[in-house]
N, C-alpha and C positions, 0 to 999 in steps of 0.2 A: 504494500500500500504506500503510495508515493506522497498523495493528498488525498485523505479523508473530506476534505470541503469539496471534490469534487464529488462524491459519490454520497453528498449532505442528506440530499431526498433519500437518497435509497435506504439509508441508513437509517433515518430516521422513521422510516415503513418497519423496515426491522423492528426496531427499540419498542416500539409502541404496540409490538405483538409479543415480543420477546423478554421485554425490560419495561415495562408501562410506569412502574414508578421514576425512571429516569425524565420523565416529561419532556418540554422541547430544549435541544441544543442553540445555544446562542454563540456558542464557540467553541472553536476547536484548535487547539496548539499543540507545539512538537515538544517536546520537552528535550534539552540539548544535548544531555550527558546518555551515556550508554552504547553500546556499541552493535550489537544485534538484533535485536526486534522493535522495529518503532513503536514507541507510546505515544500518546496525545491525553491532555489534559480535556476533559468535555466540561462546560460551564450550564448549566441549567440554571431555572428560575427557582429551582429546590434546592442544587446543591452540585458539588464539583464530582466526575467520576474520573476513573482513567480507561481508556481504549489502549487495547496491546496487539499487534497484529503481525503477521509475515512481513518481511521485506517484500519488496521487489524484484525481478529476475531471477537465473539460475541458483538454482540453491542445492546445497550437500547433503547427499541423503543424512535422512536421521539429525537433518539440523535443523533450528528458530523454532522448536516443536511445542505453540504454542497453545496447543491443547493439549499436551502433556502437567503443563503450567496452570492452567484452568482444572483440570482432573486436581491435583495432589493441592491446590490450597483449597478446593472446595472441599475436599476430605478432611482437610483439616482442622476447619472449623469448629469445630465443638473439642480441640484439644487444649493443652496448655502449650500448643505452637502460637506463636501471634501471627495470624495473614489477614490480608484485606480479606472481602466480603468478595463474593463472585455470584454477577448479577447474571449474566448472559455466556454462549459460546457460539460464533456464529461459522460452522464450517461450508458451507453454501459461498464461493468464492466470488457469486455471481452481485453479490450486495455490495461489497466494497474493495472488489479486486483482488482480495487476500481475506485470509483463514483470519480471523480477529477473537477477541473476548474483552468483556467490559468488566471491570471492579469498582468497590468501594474508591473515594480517594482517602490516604489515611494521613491528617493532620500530622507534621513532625519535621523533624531536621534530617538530611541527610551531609555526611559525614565523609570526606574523603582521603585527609591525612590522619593516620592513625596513631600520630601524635598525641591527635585531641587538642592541639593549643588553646582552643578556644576555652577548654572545663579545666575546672581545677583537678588537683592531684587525688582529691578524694573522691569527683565524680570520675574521675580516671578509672580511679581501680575499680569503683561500682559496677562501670559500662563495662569492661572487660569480664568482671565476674559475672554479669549479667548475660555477655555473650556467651561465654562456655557456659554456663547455666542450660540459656536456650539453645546450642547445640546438642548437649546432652538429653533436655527433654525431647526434642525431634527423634533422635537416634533413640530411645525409650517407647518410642509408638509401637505397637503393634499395629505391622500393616493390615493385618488381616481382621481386624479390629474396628478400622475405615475405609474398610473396600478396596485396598490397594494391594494385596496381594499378587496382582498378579502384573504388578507396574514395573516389574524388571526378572530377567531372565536369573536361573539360579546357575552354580558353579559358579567357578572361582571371579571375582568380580578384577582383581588388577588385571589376569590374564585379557579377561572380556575387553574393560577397559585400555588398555593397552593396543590391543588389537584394532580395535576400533579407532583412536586417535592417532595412531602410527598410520591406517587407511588415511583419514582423513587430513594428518601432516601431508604424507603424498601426493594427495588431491591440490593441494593447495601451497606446494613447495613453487618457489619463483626463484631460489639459488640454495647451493648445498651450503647447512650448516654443520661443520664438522663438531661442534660441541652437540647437537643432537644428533649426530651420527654416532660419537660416544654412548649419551644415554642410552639411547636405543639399544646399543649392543649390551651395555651393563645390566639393564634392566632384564631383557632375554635370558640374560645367563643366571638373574637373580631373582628373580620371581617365587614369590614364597608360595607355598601349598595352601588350599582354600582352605581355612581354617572353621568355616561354618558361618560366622558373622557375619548379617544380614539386617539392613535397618533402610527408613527411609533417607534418604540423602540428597542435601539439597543442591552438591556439585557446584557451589559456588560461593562459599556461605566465607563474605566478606565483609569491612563497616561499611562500603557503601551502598553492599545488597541490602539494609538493614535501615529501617525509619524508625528515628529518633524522639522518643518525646519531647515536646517543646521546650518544658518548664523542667525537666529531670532527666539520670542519666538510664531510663529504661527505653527495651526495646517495644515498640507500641508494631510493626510489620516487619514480615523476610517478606522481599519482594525479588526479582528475577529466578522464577524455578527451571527456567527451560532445561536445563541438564539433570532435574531432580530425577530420581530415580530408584530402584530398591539395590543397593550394592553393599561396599566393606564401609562402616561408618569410622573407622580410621583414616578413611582416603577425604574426610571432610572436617576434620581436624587438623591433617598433614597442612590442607590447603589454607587452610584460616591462620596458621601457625607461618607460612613462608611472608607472612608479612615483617616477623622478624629479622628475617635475613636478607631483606631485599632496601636498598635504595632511597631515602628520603629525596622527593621533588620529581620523581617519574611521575608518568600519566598514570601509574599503579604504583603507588607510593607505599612506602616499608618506615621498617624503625634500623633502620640498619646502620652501625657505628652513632645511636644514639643512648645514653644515658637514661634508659628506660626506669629504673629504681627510681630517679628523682623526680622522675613523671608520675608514679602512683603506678605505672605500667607493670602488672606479673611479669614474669620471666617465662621462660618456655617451661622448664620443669615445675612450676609453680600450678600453670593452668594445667599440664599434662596430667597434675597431681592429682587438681581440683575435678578435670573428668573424670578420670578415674573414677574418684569414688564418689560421685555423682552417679554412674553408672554400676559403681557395684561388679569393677573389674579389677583385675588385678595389672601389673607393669605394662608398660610399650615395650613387645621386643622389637626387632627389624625397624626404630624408626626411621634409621637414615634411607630404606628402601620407600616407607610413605613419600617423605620430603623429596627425593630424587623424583620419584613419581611424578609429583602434585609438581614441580619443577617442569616436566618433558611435559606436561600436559597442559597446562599455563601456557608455554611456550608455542604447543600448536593451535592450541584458542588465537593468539597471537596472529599467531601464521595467517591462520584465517581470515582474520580480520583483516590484516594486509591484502591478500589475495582480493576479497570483496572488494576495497580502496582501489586498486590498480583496475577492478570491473567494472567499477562506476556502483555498487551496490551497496556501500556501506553506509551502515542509518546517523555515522555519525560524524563530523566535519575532523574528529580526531583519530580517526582512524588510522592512518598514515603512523601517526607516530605512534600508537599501541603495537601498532605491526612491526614498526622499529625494534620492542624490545624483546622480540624471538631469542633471537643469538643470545643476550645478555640474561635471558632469566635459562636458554638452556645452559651456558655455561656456570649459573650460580646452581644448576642441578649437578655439573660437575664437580661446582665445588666441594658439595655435600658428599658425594662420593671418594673424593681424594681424600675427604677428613677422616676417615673410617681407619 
């Protein structure tokens, strides 16, 4: 969906059979940040909603799967996950060009340096305990519990996934990089045994996937679920944790060679601790295989994004430079691995 104002009527036919309390749109906007599936903010005489939809043009199988997105927070709903509300799912392409779904809009800040500069040191640590908090309640669902059982293939989940984003690096490679050509091989050769461990996962679960109470430092939504899925709930800890080894002042900015302590910021074995027994398990073995992982895999989300940018399809004017930092987050998955 390129412009939702051009397909206003059609849409609007929609709503009013599908979504009736949404009443009439008076507006419709892009919202700037994000890199995959366009959003639009809708403005009513009642109230604000958001539209999430497919891009535009060729797209990667098994990618922008936004009725994936629409399934697993409508499930959600009656847990102690926070997600917006999901009004509609509209897969009939013929109403606005593209597979869409409408939500709640949810009042809050969002959040991109995970500094935090703006909160003090003791809302610092709150919001951070509050995220492993709400990680671990996610990973605690029972999918079979809300209907999601059958929302991800069983066996080994890094193999599967691995497999799958190695396809989709390839799809989407525009020059060889040799630090992913590393991972690649390390991970092949290191690949742990499926150990049984199965939860929902929400495949991206970062501070700026995450809205922000206004006035406090709770989590009031996880929003972007398109990669959500049933897999290893270690692989969405790995991923939320390389924030600390990554970069202060990227377009995916880290805590890296910062002085976290005097932030109020845990430490990694701090939060690793805190999930733990949150969940009521016991140590992380194999970490440094998660973090290389969530490393190669980051890296080809990357990839992709670039590829889109060079196709004219990417939903967001920064794209170019996310796709930039392929090389440099897969060689911070090197580094992970030399430290061993």
């Amino acid at each position: 969906m390129n412009n939702p104002n051009v397909h206003l009527e059609s849409i609007h036919k929609y709503l009013a059979v599908a979504a009736p309390e949404i009443d009439h749109i008076n507006k419709i906007e892009k919202f700037s940040n994000g890199q995959s599936n366009p959003t639009y903010l809708l403005s009513t005489d009642r109230a604000r909603y958001v539209l999430r939809s497919k891009p535009a043009g060729d797209l990667l199988k098994s990618a922008h799967a936004v009725e994936r997105e629409y399934k697993v927070m409508k499930a959600l709903k009656d847990t102690d996950v926070p997600v917006p509300r999901m009004l509609c799912l509209c897969e009939n392409e013929g109403v606005a060009g593209s597979i869409f779904f409408v939500m709640s809009y949810e009042e809050g800040r969002i959040f991109w340096d995970p500094a935090l500069p703006r909160l003090s040191a003791s809302d610092r640590s709150i919001l951070y305990t509050n995220k492993i908090r709400t990680l671990a309640a996610l990973h605690s669902v029972d999918p079979s519990s809300v209907g999601l059982e059958g929302f991800g293939r069983m066996g080994n989940y890094f193999e599967r996934q691995f497999n799958r984003w190695t396809t989709q690096y390839r799809a989407s490679e525009t020059q060889k990089i040799a630090e992913m050509e590393t991972l690649i091989h390390w991970l092949t050769r290191h690949m742990p045994a499926d150990d049984g461990q199965s939860a929902i996962i929400h495949g991206d679960f970062r501070l700026d996937n995450l809205i922000i109470s206004t006035n406090k430092p709770c989590i009031e939504a996880i929003i972007d679920w398109e990669l959500s899925t049933l897999g290893h709930p270690l692989a969405d800890l790995a991923y939320f944790c390389m924030c600390l080894r990554m970069p202060s002042g990227e377009q995916i900015s880290g805590l890296q060679n910062i002085q976290r302590s005097t932030l109020g910021i845990p430490s990694e074995d701090e939060m690793l601790s805190s999930y733990c027994s949150l969940r009521q398990i016991g140590p992380i073995d194999d970490w440094s295989f998660y973090l290389a992982f969530s490393f190669f895999r980051l890296a080809a989300i990357c990839q992709g994004v670039l590829k889109r940018a060079i196709d004219g399809n990417a939903s967001s004017e920064k794209a170019l430079q996310v796709g930039a930092l392929a090389p440099r987050l897969a060689q911070q998955g090197v580094d992970v691995i030399k430290a061993i």
